[in-house]
Jmol script that loads the backbone (N, CA, C; Angstrom):
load data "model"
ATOM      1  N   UNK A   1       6.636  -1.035  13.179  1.00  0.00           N
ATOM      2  CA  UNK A   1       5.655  -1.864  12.499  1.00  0.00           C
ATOM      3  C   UNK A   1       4.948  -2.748  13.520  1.00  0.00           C
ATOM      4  N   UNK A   2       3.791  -3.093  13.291  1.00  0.00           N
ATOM      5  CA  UNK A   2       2.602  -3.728  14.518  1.00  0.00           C
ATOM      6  C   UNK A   2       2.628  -4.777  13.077  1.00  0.00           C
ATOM      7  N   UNK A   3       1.933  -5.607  14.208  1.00  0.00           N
ATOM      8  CA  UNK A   3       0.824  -6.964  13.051  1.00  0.00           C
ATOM      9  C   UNK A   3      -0.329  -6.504  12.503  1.00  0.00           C
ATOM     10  N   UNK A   4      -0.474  -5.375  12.804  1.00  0.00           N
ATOM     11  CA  UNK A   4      -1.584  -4.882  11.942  1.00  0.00           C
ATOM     12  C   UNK A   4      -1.448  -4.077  10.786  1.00  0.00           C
ATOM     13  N   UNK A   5       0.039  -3.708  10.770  1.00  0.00           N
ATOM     14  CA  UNK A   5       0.107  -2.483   9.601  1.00  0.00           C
ATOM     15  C   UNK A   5       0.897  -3.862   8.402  1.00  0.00           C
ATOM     16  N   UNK A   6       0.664  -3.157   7.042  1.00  0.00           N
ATOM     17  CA  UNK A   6       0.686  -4.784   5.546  1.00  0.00           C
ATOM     18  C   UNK A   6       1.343  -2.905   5.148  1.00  0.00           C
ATOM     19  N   UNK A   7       2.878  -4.354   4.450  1.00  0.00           N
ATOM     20  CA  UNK A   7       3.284  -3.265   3.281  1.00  0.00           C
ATOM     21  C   UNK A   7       2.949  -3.495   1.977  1.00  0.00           C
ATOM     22  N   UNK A   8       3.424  -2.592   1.171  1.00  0.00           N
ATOM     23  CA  UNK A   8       2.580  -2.675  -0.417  1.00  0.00           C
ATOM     24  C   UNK A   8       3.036  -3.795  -0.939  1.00  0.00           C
ATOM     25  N   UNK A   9       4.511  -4.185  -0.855  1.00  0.00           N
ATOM     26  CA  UNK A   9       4.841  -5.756  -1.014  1.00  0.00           C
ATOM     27  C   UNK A   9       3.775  -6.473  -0.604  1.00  0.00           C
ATOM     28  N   UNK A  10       3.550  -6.935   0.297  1.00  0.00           N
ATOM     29  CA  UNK A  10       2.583  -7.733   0.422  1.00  0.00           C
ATOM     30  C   UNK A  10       1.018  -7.916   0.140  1.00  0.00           C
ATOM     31  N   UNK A  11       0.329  -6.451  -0.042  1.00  0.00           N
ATOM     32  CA  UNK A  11      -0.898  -6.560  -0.971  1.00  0.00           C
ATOM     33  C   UNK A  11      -0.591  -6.656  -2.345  1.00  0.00           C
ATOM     34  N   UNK A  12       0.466  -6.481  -3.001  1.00  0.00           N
ATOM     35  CA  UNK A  12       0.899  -6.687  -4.218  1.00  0.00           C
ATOM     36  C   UNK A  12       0.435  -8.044  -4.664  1.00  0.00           C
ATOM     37  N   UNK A  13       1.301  -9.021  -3.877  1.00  0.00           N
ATOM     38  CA  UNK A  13       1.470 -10.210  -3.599  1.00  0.00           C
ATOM     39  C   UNK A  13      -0.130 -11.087  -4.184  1.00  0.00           C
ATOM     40  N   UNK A  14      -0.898 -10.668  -3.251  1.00  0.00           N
ATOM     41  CA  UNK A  14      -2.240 -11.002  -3.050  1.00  0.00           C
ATOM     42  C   UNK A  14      -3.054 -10.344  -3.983  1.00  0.00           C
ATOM     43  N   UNK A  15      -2.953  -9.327  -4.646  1.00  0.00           N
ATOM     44  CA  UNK A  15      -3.308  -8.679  -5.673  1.00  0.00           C
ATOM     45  C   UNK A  15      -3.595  -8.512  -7.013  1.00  0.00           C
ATOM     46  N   UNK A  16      -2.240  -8.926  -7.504  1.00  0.00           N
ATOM     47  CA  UNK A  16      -2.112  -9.447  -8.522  1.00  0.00           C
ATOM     48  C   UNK A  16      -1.619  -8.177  -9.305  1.00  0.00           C
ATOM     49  N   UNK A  17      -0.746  -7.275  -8.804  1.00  0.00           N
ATOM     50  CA  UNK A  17      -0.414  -5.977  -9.386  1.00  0.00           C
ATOM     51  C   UNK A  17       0.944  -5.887  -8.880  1.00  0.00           C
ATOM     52  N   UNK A  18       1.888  -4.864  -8.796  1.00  0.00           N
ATOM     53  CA  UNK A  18       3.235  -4.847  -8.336  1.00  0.00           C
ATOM     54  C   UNK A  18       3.037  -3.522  -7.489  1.00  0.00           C
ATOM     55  N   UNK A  19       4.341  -4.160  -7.089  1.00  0.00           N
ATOM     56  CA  UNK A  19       4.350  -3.005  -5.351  1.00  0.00           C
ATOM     57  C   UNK A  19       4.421  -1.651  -6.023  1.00  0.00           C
ATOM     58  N   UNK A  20       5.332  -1.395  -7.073  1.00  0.00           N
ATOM     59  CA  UNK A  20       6.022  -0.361  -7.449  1.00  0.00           C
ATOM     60  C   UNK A  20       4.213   0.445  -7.742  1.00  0.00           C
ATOM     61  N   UNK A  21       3.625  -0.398  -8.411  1.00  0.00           N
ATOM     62  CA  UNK A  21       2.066   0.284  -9.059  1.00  0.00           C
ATOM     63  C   UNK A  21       1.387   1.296  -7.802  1.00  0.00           C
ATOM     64  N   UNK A  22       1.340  -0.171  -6.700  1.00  0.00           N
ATOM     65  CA  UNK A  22       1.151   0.207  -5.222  1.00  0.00           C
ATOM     66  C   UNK A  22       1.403   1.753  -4.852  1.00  0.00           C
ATOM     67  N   UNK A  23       2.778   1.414  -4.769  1.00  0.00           N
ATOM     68  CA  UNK A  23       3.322   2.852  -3.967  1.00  0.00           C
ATOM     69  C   UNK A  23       3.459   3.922  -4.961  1.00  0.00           C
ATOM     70  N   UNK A  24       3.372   4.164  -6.439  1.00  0.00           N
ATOM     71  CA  UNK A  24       3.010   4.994  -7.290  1.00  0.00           C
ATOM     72  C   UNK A  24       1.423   5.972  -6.942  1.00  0.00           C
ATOM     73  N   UNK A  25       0.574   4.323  -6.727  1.00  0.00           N
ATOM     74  CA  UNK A  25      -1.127   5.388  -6.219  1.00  0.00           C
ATOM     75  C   UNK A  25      -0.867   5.681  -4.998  1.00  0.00           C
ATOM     76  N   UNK A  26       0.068   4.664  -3.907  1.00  0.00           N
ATOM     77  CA  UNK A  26       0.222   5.890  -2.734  1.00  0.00           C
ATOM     78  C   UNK A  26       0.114   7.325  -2.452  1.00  0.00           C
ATOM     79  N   UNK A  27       1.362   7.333  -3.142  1.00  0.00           N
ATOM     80  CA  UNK A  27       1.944   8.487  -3.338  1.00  0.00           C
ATOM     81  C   UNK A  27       1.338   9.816  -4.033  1.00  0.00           C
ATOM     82  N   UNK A  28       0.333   9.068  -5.341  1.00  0.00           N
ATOM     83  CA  UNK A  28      -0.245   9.756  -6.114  1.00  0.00           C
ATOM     84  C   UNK A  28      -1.550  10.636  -5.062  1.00  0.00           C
ATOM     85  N   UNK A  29      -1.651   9.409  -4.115  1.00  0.00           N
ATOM     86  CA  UNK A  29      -2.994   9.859  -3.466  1.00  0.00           C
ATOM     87  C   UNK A  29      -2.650  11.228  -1.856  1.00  0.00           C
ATOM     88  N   UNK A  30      -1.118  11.122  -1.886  1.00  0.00           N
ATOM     89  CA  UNK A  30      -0.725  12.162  -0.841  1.00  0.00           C
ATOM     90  C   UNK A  30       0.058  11.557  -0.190  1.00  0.00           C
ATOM     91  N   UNK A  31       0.008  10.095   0.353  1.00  0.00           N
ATOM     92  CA  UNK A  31       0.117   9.060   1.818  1.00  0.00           C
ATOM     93  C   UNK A  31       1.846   8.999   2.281  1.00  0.00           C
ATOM     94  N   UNK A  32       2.045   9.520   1.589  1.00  0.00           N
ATOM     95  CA  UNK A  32       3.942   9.401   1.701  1.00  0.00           C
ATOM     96  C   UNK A  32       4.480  10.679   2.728  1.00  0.00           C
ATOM     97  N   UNK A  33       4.694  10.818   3.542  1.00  0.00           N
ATOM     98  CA  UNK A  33       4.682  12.307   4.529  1.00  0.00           C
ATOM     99  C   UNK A  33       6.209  12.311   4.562  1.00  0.00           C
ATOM    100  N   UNK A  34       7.315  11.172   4.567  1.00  0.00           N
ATOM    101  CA  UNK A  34       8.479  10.576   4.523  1.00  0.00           C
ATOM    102  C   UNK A  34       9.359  10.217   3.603  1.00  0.00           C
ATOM    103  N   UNK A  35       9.856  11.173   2.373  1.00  0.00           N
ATOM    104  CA  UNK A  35      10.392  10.548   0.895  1.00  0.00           C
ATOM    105  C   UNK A  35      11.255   9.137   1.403  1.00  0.00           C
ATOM    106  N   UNK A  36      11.111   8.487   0.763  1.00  0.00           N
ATOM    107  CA  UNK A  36      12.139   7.383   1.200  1.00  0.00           C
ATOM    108  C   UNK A  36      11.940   5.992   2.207  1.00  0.00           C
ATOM    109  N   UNK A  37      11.171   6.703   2.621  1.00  0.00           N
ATOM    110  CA  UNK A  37      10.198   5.741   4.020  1.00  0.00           C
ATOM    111  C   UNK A  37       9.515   4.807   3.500  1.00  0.00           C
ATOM    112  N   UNK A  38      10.233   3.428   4.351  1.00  0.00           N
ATOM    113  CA  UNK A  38       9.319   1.892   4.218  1.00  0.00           C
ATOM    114  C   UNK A  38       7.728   2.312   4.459  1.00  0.00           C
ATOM    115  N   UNK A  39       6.953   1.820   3.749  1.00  0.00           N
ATOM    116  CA  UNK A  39       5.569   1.977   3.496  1.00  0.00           C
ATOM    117  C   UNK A  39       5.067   0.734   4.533  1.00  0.00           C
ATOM    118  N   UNK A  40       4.490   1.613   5.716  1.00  0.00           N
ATOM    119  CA  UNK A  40       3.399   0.477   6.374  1.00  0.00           C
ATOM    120  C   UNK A  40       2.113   1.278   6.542  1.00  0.00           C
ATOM    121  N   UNK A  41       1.187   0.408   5.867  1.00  0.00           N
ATOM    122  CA  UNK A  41      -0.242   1.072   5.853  1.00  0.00           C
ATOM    123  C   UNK A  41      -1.109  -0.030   6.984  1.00  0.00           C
ATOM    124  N   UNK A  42      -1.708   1.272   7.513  1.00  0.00           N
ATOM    125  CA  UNK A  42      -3.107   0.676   8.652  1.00  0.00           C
ATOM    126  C   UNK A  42      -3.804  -0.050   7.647  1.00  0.00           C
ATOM    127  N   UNK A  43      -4.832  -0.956   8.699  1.00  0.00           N
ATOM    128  CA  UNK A  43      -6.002  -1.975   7.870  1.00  0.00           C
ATOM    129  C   UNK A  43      -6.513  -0.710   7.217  1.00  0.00           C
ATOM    130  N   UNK A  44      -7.225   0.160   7.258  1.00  0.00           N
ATOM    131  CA  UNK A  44      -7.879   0.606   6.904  1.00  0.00           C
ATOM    132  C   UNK A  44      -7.436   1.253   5.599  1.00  0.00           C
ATOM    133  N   UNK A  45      -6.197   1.539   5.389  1.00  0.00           N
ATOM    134  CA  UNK A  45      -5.562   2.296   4.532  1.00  0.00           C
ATOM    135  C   UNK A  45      -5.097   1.196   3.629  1.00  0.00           C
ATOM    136  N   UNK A  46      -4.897   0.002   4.119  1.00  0.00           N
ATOM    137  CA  UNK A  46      -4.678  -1.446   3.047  1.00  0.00           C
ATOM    138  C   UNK A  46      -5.997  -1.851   2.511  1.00  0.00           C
ATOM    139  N   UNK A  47      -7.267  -1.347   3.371  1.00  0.00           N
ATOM    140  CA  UNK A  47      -8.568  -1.382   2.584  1.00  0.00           C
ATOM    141  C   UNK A  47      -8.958  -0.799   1.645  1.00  0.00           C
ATOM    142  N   UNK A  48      -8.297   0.208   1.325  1.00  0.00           N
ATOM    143  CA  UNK A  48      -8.380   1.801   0.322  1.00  0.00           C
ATOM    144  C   UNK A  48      -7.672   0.811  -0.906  1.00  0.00           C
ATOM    145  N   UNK A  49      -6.735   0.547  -0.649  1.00  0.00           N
ATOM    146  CA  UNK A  49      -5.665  -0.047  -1.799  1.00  0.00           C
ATOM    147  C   UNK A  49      -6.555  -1.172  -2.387  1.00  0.00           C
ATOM    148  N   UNK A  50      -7.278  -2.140  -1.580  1.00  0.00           N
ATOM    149  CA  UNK A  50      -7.980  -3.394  -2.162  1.00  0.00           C
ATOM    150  C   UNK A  50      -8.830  -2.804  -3.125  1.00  0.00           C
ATOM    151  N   UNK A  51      -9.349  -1.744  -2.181  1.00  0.00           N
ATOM    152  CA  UNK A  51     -10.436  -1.533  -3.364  1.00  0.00           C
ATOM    153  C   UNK A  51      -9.889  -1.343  -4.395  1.00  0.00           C
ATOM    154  N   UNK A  52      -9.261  -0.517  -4.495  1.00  0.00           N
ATOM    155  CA  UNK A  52      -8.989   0.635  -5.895  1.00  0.00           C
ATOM    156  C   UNK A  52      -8.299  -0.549  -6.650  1.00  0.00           C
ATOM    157  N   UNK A  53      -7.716  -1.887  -6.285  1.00  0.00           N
ATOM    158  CA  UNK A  53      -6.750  -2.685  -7.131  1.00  0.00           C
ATOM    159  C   UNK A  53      -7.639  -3.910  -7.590  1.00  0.00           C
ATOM    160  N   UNK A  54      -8.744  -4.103  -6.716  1.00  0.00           N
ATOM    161  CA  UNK A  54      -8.673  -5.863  -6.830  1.00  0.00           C
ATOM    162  C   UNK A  54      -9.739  -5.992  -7.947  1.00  0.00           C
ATOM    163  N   UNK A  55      -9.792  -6.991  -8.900  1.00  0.00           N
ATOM    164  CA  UNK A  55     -10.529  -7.089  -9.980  1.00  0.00           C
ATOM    165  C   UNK A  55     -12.195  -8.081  -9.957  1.00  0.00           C
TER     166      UNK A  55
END
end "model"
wireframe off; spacefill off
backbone 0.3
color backbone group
């Protein structure tokens, strides 16, 4: 993990949605290559998530 990669906990957080929702559209969307694997997403890939979540 870098200071640049945000786990779904934490856009959750800021969001106003739950991690579990989070890593459900992850997953839904392909991004999981690792069953089981702590979720650290690039800025860019935590930008994908804002969009699709924030109201």
């Amino acid at each position: 993990m870098t200071e640049e990669t945000v786990t779904p906990e934490q856009l959750a957080k800021g969001l106003g949605v739950s991690a579990k929702t989070i890593r459900q559209w992850l997953r839904d969307q392909g991004w999981q290559s690792v069953p089981y694997a702590r979720w650290y997403l690039t800025p860019e890939q935590a930008q994908q998530v804002r969009a699709r979540f924030e109201h």
